[in-house]
C-alpha positions as CSV (number, residue, x, y, z in Angstrom):
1,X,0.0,0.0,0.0
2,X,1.4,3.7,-1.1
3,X,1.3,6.2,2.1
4,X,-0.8,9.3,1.6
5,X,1.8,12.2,1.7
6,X,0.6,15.2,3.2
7,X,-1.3,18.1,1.5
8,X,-2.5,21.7,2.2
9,X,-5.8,23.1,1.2
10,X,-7.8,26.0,1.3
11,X,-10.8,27.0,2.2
12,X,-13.5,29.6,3.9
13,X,-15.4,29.2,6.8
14,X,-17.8,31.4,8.5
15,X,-16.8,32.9,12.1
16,X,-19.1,35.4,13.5
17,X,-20.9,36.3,10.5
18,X,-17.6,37.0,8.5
19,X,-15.7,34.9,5.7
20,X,-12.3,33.8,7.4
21,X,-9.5,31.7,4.8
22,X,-9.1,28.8,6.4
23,X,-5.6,27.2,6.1
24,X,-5.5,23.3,6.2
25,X,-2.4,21.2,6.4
26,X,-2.4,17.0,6.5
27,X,0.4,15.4,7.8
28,X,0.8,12.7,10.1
29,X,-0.6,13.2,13.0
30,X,-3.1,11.8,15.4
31,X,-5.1,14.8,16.6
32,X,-6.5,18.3,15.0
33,X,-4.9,21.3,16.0
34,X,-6.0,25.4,15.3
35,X,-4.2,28.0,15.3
36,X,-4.4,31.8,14.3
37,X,-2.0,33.6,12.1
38,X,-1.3,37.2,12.0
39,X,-3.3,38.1,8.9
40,X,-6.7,36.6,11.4
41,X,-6.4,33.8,9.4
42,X,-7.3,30.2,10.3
43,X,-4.4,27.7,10.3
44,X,-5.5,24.1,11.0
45,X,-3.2,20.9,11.1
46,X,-5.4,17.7,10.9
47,X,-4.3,13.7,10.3
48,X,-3.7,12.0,7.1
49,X,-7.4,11.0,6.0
50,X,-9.6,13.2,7.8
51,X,-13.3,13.7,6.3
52,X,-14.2,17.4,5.5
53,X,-17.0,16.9,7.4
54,X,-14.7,15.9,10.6
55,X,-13.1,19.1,10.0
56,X,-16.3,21.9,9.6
57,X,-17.3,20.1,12.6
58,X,-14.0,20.8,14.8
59,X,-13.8,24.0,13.5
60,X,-17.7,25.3,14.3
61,X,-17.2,23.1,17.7
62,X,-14.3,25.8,18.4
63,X,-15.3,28.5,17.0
64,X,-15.9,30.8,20.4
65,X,-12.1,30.3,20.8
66,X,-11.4,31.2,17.3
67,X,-13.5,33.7,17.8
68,X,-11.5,35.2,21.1
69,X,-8.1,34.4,19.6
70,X,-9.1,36.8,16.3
71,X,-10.4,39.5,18.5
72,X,-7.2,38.9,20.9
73,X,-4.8,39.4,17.8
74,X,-7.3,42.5,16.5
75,X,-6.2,44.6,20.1
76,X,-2.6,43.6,20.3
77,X,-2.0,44.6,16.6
78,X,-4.1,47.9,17.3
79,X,-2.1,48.5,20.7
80,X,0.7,47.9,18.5
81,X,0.3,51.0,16.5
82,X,0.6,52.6,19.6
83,X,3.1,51.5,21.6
84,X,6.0,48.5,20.6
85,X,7.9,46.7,22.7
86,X,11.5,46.3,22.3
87,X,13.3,43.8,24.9
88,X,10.6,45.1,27.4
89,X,10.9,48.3,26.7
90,X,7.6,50.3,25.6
91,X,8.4,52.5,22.7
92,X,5.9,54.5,21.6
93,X,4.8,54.7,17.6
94,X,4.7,57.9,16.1
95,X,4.1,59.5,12.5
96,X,6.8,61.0,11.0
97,X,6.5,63.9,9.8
98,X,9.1,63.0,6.6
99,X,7.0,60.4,6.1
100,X,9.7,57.6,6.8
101,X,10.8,54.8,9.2
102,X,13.0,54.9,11.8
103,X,13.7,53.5,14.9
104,X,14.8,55.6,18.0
105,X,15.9,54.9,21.5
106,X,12.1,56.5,22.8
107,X,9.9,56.0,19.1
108,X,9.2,54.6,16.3
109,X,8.5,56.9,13.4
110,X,6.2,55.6,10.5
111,X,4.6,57.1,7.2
112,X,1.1,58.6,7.9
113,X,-0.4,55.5,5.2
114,X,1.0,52.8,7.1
115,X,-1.3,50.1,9.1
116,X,-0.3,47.1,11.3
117,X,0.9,45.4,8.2
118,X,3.2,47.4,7.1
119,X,4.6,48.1,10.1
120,X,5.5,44.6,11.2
121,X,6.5,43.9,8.1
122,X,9.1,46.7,8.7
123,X,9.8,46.0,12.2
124,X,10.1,42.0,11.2
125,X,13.1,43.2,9.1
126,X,14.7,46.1,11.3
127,X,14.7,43.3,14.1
128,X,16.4,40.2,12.3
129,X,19.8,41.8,12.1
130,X,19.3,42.7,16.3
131,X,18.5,39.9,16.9
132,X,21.2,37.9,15.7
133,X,23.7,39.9,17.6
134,X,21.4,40.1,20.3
135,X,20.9,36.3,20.4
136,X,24.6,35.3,19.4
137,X,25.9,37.2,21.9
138,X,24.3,35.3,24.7
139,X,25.0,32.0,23.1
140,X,29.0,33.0,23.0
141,X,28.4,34.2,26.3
142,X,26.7,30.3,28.1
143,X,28.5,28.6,25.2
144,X,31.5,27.8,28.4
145,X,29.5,25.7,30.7
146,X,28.3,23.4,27.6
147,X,30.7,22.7,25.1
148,X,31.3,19.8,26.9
149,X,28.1,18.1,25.9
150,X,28.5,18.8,22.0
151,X,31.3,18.8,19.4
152,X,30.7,22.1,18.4
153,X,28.6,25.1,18.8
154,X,24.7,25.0,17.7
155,X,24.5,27.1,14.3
156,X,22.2,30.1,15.5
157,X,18.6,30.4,13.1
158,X,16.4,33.2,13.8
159,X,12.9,31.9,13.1
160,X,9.1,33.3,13.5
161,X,7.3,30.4,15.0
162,X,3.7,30.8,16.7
163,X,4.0,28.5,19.7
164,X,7.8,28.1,20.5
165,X,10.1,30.9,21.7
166,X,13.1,28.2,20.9
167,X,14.1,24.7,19.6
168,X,17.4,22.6,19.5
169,X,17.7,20.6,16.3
170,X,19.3,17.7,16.6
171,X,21.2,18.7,13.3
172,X,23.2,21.5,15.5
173,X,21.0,24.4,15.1
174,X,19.5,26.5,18.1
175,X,16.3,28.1,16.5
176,X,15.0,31.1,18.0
177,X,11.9,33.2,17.9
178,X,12.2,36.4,16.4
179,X,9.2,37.9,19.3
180,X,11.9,37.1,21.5
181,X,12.9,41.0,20.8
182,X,9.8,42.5,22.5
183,X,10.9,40.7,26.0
184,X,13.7,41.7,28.3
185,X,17.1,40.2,28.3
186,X,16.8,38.5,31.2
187,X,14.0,36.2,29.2
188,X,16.0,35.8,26.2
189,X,18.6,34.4,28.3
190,X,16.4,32.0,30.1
191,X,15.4,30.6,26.4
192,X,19.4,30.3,25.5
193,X,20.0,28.7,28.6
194,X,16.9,26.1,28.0
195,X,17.8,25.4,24.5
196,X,21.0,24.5,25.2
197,X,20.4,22.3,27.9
198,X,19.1,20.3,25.7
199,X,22.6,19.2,24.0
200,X,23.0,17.4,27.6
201,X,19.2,16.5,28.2
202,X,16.7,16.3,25.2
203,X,13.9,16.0,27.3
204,X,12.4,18.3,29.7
205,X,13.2,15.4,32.6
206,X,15.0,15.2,36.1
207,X,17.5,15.7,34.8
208,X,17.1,18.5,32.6
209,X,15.3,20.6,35.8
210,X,18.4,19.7,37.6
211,X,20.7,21.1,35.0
212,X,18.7,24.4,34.8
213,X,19.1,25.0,38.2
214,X,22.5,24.3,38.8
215,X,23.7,26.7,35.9
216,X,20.4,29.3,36.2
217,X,19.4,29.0,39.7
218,X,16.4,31.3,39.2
219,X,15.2,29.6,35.9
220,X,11.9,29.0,37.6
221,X,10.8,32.9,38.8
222,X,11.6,33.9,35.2
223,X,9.3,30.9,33.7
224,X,6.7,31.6,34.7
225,X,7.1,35.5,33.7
226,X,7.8,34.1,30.1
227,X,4.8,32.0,30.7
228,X,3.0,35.6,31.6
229,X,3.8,37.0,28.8
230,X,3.3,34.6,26.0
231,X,-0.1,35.2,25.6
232,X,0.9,39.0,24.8
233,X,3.6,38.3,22.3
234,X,3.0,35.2,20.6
């Protein structure tokens, strides 16, 4: 018998009386999971196989939390047109009057036209080249107390992901969020320090907590601010 491979599809789907694209991947998996992107789109992962009818129903069956999620994203993107956060750090966001963007240590000037779009489009590419310094520069700075557990230094990858602030590939690379750059330092460091951990434990264990604590003794406290915060920034 020839495996399925997985396939994306698109699709719309009524949410509150407005026509939302619904984005659907198959893969192999066992379970459905939603998700929101940052256009308000829906993005929805579901099992090799899964009847379209199986799907409308998940989706209408979730649809207050879809619902919530849109209207969440709706107020942080307007709050961003206000104010941005830059390693934890309100800025606020201002029109220029030479219609131009720039990036200053108290504002961010943007053209009159602009909307959320275009400014974290703008932002998106301002902050890549940040952080990467930002980002190696704490890796250089742990990369002592682990280089025993690996033969050589994870390859840093800046990445946007939607519900991970970090990842350690087994292929050597430490992947980190680009949203990391709207939360202060000492948070960053707390994912640098977690990632690479993980060349000594892959899992999140005994022994993993132990290791945490013996090289970050206050890893805990600043978890569960990350955890705070998550539901702002990502």
């Amino acid at each position: 018998m020839v495996a399925r491979k997985s396939y994306q599809q698109q699709m719309s789907v009524d949410i509150a009386g407005e026509a939302v694209v619904l984005h659907i991947r198959a893969m192999r998996r066992k379970s459905l999971r939603l998700g929101v992107n940052e256009q308000g789109e829906i993005d929805l992962r579901i099992p090799l196989g899964c009847a379209k009818a199986e799907v409308l129903a998940f989706v209408n069956a979730n649809e207050g939390w879809l619902r919530q999620q849109r209207q969440a994203l709706l107020q942080r993107q307007q709050q961003q047109l206000q104010c941005y956060t830059l390693l934890g750090n309100e800025l606020a966001v201002r029109v220029s009057a030479l219609d131009e963007f720039l990036v200053s240590e108290q504002c961010i000037w943007i053209p009159a036209h602009w909307g959320h779009s275009e400014l974290r489009e703008q932002m998106d590419r301002w902050l890549r080249p940040q952080a990467r310094s930002q980002f190696q520069q704490l890796i250089d700075l742990w990369w002592p107390l682990f280089q025993s557990f690996a033969t050589q230094k994870p390859v840093l990858r800046v990445k946007k992901m939607r519900t991970r602030w970090g990842s350690l590939s087994q292929r050597g690379y430490i992947n980190l969020n680009l949203a990391l750059m709207q939360l202060p330092l000492e948070l960053i460091e707390l994912v640098v320090v977690h990632e690479l951990c993980h060349l000594r434990h892959f899992d999140h264990g005994p022994g993993f907590k132990a290791l945490m604590s013996e090289v970050l003794p206050d890893w805990r406290a600043r978890e569960r601010e990350l955890q705070a915060r998550s539901a702002l920034v990502l």
